[in-house]
N, C-alpha and C positions, 0 to 999 in steps of 0.2 A: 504493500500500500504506500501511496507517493506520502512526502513527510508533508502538504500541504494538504492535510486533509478537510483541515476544519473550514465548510466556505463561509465566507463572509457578505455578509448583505450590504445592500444602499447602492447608489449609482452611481454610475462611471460616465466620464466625457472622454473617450480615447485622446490620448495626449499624443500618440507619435503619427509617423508621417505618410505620404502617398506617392504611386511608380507610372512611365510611359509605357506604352506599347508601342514596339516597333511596326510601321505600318505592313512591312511583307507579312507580318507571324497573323496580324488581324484580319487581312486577305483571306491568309492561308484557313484561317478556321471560317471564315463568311462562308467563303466558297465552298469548300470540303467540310465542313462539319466540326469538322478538327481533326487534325494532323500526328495525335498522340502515339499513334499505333506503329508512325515512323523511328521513333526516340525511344526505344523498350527499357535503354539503361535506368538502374534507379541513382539516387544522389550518393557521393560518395558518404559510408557511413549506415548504408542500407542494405539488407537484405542480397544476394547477389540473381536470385529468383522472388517473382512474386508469389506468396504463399500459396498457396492450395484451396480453390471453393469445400465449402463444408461444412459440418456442426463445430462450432466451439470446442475447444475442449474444457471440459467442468474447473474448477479452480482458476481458470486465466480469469487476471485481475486487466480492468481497462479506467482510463481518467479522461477526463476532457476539461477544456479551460475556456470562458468568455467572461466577461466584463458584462455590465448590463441591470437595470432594475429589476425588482421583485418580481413584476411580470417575466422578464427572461427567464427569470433564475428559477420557477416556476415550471415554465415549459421545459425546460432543460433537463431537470429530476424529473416531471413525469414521465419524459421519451429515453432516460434513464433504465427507470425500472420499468418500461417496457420493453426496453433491449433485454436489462436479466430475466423476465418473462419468458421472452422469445426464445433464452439462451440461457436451459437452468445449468445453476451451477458456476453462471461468469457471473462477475462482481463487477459494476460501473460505479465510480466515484466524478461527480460532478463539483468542480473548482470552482469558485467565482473568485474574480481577480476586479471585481468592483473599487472603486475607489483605490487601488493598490497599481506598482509597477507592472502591468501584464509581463513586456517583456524581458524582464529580469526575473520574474517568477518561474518563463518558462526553459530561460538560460540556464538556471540555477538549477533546478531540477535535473536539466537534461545534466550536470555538470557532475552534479550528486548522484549521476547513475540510476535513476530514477523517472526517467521523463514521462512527462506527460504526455499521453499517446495522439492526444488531437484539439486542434487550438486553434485560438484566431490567430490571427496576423492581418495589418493593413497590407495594400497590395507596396508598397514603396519600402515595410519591411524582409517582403519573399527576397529579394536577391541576396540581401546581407544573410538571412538564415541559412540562406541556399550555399553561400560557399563559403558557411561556416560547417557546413554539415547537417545543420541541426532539425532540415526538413526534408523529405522523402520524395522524390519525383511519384506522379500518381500512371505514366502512360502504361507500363507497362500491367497495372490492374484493372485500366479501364479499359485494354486493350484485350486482356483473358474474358473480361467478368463482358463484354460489350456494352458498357456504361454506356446510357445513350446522354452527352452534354449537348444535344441539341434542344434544350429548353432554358437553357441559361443566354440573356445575351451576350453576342459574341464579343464582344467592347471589354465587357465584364469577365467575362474567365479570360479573355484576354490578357487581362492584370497581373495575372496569376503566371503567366509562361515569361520561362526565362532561359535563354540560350537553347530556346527550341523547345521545353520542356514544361511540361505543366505541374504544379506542386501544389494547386489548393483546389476548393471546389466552392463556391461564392457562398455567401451568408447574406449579404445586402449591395443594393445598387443604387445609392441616393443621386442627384444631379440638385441644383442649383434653378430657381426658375422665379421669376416675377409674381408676386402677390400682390392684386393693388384693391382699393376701396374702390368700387363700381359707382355709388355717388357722386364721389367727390373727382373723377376722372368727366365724370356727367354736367355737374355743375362748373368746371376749368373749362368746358367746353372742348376735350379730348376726347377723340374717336376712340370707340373699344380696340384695344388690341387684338391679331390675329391669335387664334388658338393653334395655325397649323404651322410648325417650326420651318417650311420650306416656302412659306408668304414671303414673297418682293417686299410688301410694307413691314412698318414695323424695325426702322431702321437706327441707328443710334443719332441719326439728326430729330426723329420723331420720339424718343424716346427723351433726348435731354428737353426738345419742348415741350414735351409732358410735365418734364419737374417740375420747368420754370413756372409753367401754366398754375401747378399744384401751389406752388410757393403765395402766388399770386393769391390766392385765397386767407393770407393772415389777413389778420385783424385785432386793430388794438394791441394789447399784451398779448394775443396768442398766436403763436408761431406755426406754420405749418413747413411742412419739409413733403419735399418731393421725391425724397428716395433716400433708402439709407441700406448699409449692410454691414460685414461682420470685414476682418483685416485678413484672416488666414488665406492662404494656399486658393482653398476651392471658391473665397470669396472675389478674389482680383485679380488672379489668374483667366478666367473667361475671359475678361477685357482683352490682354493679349491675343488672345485666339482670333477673338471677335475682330479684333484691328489685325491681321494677318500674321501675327510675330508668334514666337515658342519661348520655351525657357531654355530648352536644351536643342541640339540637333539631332537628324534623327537616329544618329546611330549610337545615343548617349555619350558624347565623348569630349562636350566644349557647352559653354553656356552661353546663349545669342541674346539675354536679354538685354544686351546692349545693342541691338539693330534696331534702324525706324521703328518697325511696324510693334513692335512688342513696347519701345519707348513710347508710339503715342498712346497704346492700350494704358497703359499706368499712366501716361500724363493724362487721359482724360477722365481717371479715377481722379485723380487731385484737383484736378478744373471741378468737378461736383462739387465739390468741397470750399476750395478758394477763390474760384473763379465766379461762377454760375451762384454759389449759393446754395445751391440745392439742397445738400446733405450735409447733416452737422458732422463736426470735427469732432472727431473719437475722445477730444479731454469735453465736451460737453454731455456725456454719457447718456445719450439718449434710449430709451429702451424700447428697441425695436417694435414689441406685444403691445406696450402700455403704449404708444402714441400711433401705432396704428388703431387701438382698440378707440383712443379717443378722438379720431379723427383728426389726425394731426401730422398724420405723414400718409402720404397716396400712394407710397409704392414701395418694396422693399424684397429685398433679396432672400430668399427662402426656401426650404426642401422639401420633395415630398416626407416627412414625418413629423414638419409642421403643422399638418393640417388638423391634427387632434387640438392644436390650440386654437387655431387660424377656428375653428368651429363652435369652439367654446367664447369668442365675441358675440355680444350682445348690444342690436340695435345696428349694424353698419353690413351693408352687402358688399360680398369682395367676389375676387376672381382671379384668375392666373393668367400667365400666358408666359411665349417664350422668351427666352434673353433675348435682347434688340439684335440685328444682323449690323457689319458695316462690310470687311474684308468676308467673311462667312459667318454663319449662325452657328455656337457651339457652346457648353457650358463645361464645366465640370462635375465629376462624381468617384464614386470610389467604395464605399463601401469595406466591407472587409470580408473574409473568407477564411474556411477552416482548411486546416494543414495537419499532415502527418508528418509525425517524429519519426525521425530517421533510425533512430537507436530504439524503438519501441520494442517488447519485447514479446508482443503478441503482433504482427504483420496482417493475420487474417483477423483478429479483433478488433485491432484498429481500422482496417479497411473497413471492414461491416458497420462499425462505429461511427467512422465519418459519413458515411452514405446514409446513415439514418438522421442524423445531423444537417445533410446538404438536402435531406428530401423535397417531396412535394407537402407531403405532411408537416415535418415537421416545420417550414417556410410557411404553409397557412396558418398554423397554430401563432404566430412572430405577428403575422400580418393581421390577423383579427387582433391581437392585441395591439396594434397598432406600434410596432416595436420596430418596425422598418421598411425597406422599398425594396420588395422581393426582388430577388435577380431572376427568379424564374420568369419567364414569358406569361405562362399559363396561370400561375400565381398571381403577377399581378396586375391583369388584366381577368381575373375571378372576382365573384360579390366578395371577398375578405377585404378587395382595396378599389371597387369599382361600385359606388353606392351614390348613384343618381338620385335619391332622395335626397342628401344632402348638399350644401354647396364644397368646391365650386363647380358653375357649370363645365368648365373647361376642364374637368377632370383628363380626359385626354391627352392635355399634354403633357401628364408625367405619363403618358402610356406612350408617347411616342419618343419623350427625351432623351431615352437611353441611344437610340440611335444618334445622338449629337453630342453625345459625351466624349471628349478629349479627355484622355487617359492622363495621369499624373505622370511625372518623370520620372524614367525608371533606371539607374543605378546604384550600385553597391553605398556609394559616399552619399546617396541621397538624401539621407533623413539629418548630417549633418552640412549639408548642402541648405536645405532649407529652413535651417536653425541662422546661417549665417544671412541669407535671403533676409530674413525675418527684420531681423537686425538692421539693415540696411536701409529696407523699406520703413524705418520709426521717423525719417525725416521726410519720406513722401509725406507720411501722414498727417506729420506736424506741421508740412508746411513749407519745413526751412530748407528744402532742398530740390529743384525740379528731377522729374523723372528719370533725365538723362545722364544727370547728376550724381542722382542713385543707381543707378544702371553701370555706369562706367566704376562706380565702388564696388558694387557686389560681385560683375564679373569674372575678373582677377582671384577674389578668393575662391568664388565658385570650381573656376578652372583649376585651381592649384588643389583642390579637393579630390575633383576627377579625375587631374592626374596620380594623386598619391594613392587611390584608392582607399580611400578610409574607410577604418571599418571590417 
């Protein structure tokens, strides 16, 4: 039994980082399904066969680890002990790593000879795990057992492949999308926004004269704002997309976000701010819920697993739609996904284990609780997250945004790659420094990262 056994309750904000996908490898699985069956090897540190289909055998002991509220933590034990059900005589122990360092919990373990056989990981942590050892290539058992991954989008387990190889099997697919008050876009005299992410309109010139328009509506002592969002990664990262630029190139090996088209994505986050007016500066801490709920801000950045809140406002009609287009239309997302231990010491337990974990079941059990944005297709596009009684009307476009989700940046130095990022961009924020500014500072350290491989 792992020495983590006792789990621990309360909630978790995952704290670490997110990966790219290489565009051949996302091709590769659009087109063909997926490519797993090519790559049989497993990760060094694994098994040199994949086990054997078959019963359990009685006494094999299995664990699993996610982070997550009472409702997780919940579904989690009861598809628990329906695995020992299905399988008398095997023992499953469920970890919550809630409020706690997930990934030093699951380092630690695996270090103490112990690991824990299947876990999360963000997609921007698989490669560091991956050529540390410490997680399993899954092809060659998806390639015996003929797992069919053609119900996950392909964007999304895309995340998960790395040097050809696939090593998780998804948990969630969030994306980034426009929430605005449908009144008060009414009253500015702003056209509804398109619902379908491949609309001509809808553009980032119609979008900042939306704000302006929203702003337009103070009065007196109270202040309305036009748009507001969060500072991370998946928050101002789209805007490079959206203006043409990347962060990395495509073969992960240099950081461009010192070219035009990624400089004017970040300088026209800061123009919101300094320029236009639009959106308050992050030291006036404005609360995204509390001033849309009081009509006070028109528009705001948001994920499908907002909408639990986004629903529970009273008095104000809203609606979604997509991120504005300018160079192309595309947002971020990411998610996270369960992984096998390389060192595990049941292979067929763990396999069977994660597969009831990446199910269809157990993904609607997550989704009626409202606990995430299934990666399944079929999930979530089911009544668990497609419920037309409620608002908004546009529900649709989280059913179509996965297809416009740019993949986070994927290499080994990455998660301290965008620690340094982070840092860089506190003078976008503030102000005191233009885009390009900041661009030309973070580059350099960026690159010297990439090169050393950290990590």
């Amino acid at each position: 039994m792992s020495p983590l056994a006792t789990a621990t309750l309360g909630s978790h904000m995952n704290p670490w980082g997110r990966p790219t996908r290489r565009r051949l490898l996302l091709e590769a699985l659009a087109a063909g399904g997926f490519l797993a069956g090519a790559c049989s090897a497993p990760a060094t540190g694994g098994p040199s066969q994949p086990a054997a289909a078959g019963a359990l055998a009685p006494g094999t002991r299995l664990s699993f680890a996610s982070w997550g509220g009472p409702d997780v933590q919940d579904i989690s034990k009861r598809f628990a002990q329906t695995f020992m059900e299905q399988h008398p005589g095997v023992s499953v122990e469920f970890i919550s790593t809630a409020s706690q360092n997930h990934n030093e919990k699951i380092t630690a373990a695996s270090a103490a000879g112990t690991p824990i056989d299947v876990f999360y990981l963000q997609p921007s942590d698989t490669p560091s795990f991956v050529e540390r050892g410490l997680v399993r290539s899954l092809d060659d058992l998806v390639k015996r057992d003929r797992y069919d991954t053609s119900d996950f989008f392909e964007k999304c387990l895309g995340q998960y492949l790395w040097k050809g190889k696939l090593y998780a099997l998804p948990r969630g697919f969030g994306n980034q999308d426009v929430y605005y008050n449908v009144s008060m876009l009414e009253a500015a005299g702003v056209a509804k926004p398109p619902y379908d992410w491949n609309a001509k309109t809808w553009t980032t010139d119609d979008f900042l004269d939306a704000a302006k328009r929203l702003v337009r509506l103070s009065s007196g002592d109270v202040a309305v704002w036009g748009w507001n969002q969060g500072q991370g990664l998946r928050q101002w990262a789209p805007w490079v997309w959206i203006f043409g630029g990347d962060i990395l190139n495509k073969d992960g090996t240099q950081c461009i976000l010192d070219q035009p088209p990624a400089v004017d994505g970040l300088q026209f986050v800061q123009d919101l701010i300094y320029k236009h007016r639009v959106m308050p500066a992050p030291d006036q801490k404005v609360n995204t819920q509390n001033a849309f709920g009081s009509s006070q801000l028109g528009m705001a950045l948001g994920i499908p697993a907002d909408l639990t809140s986004y629903r529970k406002l009273q008095g104000i009609s809203w609606d979604v739609a997509p991120m504005p287009r300018k160079a192309t239309r595309l947002t971020s997302g990411g998610g996270v996904a369960w992984h096998l231990a390389a060192a595990t010491a049941s292979l067929a337990g763990a396999w069977e284990l994660l597969k009831l974990v990446a199910s269809t079941e157990f993904q609607t059990s997550e989704c009626q609780a409202a606990a995430t944005a299934p990666p399944r297709k079929s999930v979530l596009r089911s009544p668990c997250f497609v419920d037309r009684s409620q608002p908004p009307k546009g529900i649709d476009v989280f059913l179509q945004a996965p297809d416009f989700v740019h993949p986070d940046p994927q290499a080994v130095a990455w998660p301290d790659i965008e620690v340094e990022i982070n840092k860089g961009l506190a003078s976008l924020w503030d102000g005191s420094k233009t885009a390009r500014q900041v661009a030309q500072e973070i580059v350099p350290q960026a690159n010297r990262l990439l090169a050393t491989g950290s990590r």
